[in-house]
MIDREN-71297 format. One record per residue (C-alpha): residue in three letters; z, x, y. Coordinates in steps of 0.1 Angstrom, whole numbers, plus 5000, padded with zeros to 4 digits. Example, Ala and Ser with C-alpha at 12.3 -4.5 7.8 and 13.67 -1.06 7.14 Angstrom:
<nodes>
r:Ala&Z:5078&X:5123&Y:4955
r:Ser&Z:5071&X:5137&Y:4989
</nodes>
This chain:
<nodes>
r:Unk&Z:1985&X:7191&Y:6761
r:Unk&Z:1993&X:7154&Y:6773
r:Unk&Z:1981&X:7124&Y:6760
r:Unk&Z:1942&X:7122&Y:6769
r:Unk&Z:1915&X:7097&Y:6770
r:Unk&Z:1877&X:7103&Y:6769
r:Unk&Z:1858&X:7084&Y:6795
r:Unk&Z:1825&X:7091&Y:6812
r:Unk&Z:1806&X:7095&Y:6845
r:Unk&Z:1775&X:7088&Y:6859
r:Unk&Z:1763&X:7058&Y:6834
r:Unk&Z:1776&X:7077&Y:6803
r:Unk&Z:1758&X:7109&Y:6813
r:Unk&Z:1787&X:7132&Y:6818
r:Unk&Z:1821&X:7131&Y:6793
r:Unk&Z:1854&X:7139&Y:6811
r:Unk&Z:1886&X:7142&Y:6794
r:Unk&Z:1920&X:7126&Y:6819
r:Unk&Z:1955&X:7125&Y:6813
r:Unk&Z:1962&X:7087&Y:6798
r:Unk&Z:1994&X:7088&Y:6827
r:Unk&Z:1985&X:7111&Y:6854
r:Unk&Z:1954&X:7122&Y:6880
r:Unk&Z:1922&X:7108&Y:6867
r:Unk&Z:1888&X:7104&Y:6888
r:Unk&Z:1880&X:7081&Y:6914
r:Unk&Z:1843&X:7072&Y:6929
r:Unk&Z:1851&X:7094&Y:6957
r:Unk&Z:1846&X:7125&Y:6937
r:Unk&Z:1810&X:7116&Y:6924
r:Unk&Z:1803&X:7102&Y:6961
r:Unk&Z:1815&X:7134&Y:6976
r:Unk&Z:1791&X:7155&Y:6945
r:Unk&Z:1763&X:7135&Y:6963
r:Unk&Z:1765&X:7152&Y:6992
r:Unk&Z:1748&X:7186&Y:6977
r:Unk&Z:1713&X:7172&Y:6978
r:Unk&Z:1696&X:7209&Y:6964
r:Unk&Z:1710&X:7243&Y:6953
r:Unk&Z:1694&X:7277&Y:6947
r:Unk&Z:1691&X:7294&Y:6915
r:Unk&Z:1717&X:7318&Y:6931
r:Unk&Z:1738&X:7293&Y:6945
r:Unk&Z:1774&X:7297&Y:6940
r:Unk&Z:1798&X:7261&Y:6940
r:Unk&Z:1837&X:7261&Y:6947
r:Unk&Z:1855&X:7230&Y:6936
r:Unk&Z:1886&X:7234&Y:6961
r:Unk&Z:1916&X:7214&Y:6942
r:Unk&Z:1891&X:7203&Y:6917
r:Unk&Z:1917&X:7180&Y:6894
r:Unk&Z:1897&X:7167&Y:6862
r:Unk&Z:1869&X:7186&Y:6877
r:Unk&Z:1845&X:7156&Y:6884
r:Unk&Z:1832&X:7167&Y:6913
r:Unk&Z:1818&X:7199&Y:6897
r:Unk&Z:1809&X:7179&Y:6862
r:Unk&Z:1787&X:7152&Y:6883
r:Unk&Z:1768&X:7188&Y:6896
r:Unk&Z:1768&X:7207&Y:6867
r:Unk&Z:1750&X:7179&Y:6852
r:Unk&Z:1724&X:7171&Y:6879
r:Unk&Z:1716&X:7208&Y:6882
r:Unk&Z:1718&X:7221&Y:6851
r:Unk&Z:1683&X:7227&Y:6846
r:Unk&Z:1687&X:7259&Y:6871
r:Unk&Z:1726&X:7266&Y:6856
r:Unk&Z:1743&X:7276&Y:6893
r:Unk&Z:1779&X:7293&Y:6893
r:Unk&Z:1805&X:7266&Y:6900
r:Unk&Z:1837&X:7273&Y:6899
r:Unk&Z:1866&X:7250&Y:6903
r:Unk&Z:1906&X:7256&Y:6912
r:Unk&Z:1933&X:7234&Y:6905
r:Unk&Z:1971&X:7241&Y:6907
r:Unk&Z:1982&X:7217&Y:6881
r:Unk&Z:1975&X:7239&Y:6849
r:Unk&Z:1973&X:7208&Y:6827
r:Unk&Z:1943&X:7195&Y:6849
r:Unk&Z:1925&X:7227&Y:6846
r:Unk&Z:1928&X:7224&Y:6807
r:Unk&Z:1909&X:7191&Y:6810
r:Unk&Z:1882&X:7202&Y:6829
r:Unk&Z:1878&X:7232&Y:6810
r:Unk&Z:1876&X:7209&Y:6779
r:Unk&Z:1851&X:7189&Y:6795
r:Unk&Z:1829&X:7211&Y:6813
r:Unk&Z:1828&X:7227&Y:6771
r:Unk&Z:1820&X:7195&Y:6757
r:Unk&Z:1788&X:7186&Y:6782
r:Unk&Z:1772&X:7224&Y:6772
r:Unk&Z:1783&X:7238&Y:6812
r:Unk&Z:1806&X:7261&Y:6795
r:Unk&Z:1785&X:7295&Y:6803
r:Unk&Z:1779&X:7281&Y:6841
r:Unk&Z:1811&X:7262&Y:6850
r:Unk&Z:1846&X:7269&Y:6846
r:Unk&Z:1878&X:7259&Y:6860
r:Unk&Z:1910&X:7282&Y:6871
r:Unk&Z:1946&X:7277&Y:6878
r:Unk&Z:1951&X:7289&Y:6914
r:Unk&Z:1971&X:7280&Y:6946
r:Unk&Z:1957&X:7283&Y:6979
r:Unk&Z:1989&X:7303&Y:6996
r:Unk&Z:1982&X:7327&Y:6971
r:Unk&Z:1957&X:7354&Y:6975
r:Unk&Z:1963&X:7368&Y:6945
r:Unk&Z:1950&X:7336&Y:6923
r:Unk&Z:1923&X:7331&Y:6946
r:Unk&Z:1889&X:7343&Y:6942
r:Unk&Z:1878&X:7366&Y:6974
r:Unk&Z:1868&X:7354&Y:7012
r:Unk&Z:1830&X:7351&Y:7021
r:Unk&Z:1822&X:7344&Y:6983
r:Unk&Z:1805&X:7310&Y:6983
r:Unk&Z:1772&X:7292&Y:6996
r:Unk&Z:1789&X:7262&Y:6991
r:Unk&Z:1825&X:7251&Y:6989
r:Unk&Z:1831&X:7213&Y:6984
r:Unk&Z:1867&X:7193&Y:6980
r:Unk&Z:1886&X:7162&Y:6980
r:Unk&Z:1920&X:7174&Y:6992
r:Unk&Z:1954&X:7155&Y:6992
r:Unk&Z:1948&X:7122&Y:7020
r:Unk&Z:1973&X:7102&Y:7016
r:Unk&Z:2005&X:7123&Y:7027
r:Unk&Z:2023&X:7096&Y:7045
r:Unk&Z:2022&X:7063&Y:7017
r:Unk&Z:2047&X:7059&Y:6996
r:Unk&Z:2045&X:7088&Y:6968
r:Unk&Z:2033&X:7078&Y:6931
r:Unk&Z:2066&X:7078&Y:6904
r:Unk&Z:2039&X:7099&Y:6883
r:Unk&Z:2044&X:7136&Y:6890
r:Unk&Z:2007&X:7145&Y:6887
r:Unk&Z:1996&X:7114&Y:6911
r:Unk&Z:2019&X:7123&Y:6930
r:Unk&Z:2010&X:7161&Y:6935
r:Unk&Z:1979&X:7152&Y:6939
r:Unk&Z:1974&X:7126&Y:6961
r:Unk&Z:2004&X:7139&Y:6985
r:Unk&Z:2006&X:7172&Y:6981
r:Unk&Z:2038&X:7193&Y:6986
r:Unk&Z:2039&X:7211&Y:7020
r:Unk&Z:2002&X:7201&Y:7031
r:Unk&Z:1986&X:7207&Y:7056
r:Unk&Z:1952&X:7196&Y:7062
r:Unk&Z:1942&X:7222&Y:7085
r:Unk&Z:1954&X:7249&Y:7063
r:Unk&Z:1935&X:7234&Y:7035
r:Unk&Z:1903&X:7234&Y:7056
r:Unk&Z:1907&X:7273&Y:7067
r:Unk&Z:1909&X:7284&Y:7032
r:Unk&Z:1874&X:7262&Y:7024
r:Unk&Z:1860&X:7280&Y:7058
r:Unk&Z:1874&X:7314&Y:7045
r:Unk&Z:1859&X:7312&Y:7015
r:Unk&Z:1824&X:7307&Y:7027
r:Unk&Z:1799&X:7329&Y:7028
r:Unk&Z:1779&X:7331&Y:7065
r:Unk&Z:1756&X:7304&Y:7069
r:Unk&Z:1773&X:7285&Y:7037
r:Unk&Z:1775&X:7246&Y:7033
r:Unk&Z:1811&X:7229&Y:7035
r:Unk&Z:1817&X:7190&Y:7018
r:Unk&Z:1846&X:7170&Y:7021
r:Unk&Z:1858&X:7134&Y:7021
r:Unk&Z:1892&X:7121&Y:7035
r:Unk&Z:1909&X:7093&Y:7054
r:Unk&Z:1884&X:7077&Y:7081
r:Unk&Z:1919&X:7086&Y:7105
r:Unk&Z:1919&X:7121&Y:7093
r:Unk&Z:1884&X:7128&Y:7113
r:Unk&Z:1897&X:7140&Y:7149
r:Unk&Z:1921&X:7165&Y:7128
r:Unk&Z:1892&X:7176&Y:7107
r:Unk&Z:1866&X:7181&Y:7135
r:Unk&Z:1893&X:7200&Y:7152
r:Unk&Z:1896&X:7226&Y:7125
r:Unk&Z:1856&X:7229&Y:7125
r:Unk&Z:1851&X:7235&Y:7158
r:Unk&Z:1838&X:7268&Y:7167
r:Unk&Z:1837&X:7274&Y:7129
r:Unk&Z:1810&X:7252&Y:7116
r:Unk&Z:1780&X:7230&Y:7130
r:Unk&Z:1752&X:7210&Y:7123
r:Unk&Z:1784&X:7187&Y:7113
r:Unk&Z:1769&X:7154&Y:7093
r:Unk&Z:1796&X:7125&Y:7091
r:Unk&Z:1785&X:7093&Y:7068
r:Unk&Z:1816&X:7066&Y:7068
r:Unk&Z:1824&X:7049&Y:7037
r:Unk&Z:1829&X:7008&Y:7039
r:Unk&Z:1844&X:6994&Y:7007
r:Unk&Z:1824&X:6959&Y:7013
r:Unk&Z:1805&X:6948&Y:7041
r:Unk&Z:1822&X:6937&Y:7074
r:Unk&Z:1850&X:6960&Y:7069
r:Unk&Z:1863&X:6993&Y:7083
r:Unk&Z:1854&X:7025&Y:7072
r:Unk&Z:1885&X:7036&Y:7052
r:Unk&Z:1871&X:7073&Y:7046
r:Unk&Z:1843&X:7095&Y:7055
r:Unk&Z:1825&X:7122&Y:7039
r:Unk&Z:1818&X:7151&Y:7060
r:Unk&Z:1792&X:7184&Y:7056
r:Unk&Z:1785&X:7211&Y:7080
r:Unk&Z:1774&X:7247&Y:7081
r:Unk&Z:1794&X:7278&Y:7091
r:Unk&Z:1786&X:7300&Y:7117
r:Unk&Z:1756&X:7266&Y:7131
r:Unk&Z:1752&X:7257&Y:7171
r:Unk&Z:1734&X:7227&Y:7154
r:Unk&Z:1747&X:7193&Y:7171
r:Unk&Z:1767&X:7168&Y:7152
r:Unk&Z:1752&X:7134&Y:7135
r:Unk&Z:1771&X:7105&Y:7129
r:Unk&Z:1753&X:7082&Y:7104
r:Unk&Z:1749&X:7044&Y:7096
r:Unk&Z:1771&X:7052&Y:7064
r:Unk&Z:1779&X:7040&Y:7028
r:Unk&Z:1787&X:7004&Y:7017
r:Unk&Z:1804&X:7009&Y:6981
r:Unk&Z:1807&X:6972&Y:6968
r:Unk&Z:1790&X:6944&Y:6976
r:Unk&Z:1809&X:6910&Y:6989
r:Unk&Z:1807&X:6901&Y:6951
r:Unk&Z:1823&X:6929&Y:6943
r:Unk&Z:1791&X:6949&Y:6921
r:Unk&Z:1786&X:6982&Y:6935
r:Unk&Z:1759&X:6981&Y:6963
r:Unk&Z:1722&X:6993&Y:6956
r:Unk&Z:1726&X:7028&Y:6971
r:Unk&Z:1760&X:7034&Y:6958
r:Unk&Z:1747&X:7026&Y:6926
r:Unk&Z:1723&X:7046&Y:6922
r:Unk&Z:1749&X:7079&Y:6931
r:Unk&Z:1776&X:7066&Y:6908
r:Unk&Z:1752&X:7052&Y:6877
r:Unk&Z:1721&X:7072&Y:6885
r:Unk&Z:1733&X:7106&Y:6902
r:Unk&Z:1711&X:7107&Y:6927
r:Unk&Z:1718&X:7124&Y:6956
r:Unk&Z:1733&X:7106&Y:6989
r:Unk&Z:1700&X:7117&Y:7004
r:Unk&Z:1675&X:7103&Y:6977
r:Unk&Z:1698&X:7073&Y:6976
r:Unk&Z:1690&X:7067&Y:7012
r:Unk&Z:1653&X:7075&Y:7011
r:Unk&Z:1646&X:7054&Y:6975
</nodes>
């Protein structure tokens, strides 16, 4: 396994383990994780390209009390051996786990229809200027993308009436709404502003399959403050892990 360094998530409440020189977590996976504001006791999560498995860590934490099944996949197999290791070392072992799969393949992938909720943070930034580090690289860019194809496999995977989650480049929404169309409703877009008096560099996005419900566009997420410190609601879903919900209504 590579070289590895132990570092934590929501104020020291979840341990993660990340390649030293490679893909590690960003503050868009535990603002994405916000996004789920209640699951069932029979819920069932899929992490779609889950890398070091934050996203499903920052749930499995905040709903472990009723333990739903979340499952992650993640191509690189030396990312899924982190979050394997990670989601054994916070005690989600028996509730979350992690597998090696690629999209394009049926055979690696678990079966259409079989999840209430299906969350990711796919590759965004195709056209910059690739990382020299493999994994960043892969992760970040992707190798053959394609955004829409990405999105059909998150729709195919959901069961009737299931919740879909995703965050990506604020310029990436027309593409994404396309793909939903017809699909999904009751379509709930928040942009994300870095600091006040800038533009929205990203969006999170949920919606429902199969819903005639109409679309919202909300006031959005400021992340940092002019200062720099994380603004009040932000920090209360990146120390805290509240929801994005209960860090609106608080």
């Amino acid at each position: 396994m590579l070289n590895f360094s132990e570092d934590y998530l929501l104020d020291k409440q979840v341990k993660i383990f990340q390649p030293l020189n490679g893909y590690r977590a960003s503050t868009d996976a535990v603002i994405l994780s916000s996004l789920i504001a209640e699951l069932k006791k029979d819920a069932s999560v899929l992490d779609v390209g889950s890398g070091t498995g934050a996203i499903s860590l920052c749930l499995a934490e905040r709903f472990k009390n009723i333990r739903p099944q979340i499952t992650g996949l993640e191509l690189q197999p030396e990312l899924v051996g982190f979050s394997n290791q990670s989601a054994q070392a916070n005690g989600f072992a028996d509730f979350l786990s992690f597998l090696q799969a690629d999209i394009s393949d049926k055979k690696t992938c678990p079966k259409p229809c079989s999840f209430s909720h299906v969350i990711t943070n796919p590759p965004y930034s195709e056209h910059d200027m690739p990382s020299p580090n493999a994994s960043k690289a892969f992760a970040h860019n992707g190798k053959s993308f394609k955004l829409s194809e990405w999105i059909a496999f998150c729709i195919k995977m959901l069961r009737p009436q299931g919740y879909f989650y995703m965050i990506n480049r604020a310029e990436a929404l027309p593409e994404i709404l396309a793909c939903l169309y017809g699909k999904l409703g009751e379509i709930n877009i928040f942009p994300l502003y870095s600091k006040p008096k800038q533009k929205a560099k990203r969006v999170i996005i949920s919606a429902r399959k199969d819903s005639k419900a109409p679309a919202i566009i909300h006031q959005g997420l400021i992340i940092h403050n002019a200062d720099g410190t994380y603004n009040q609601t932000a920090h209360k879903i990146l120390r805290s892990g509240q929801s994005l919900k209960e860090a609106l209504q608080n």
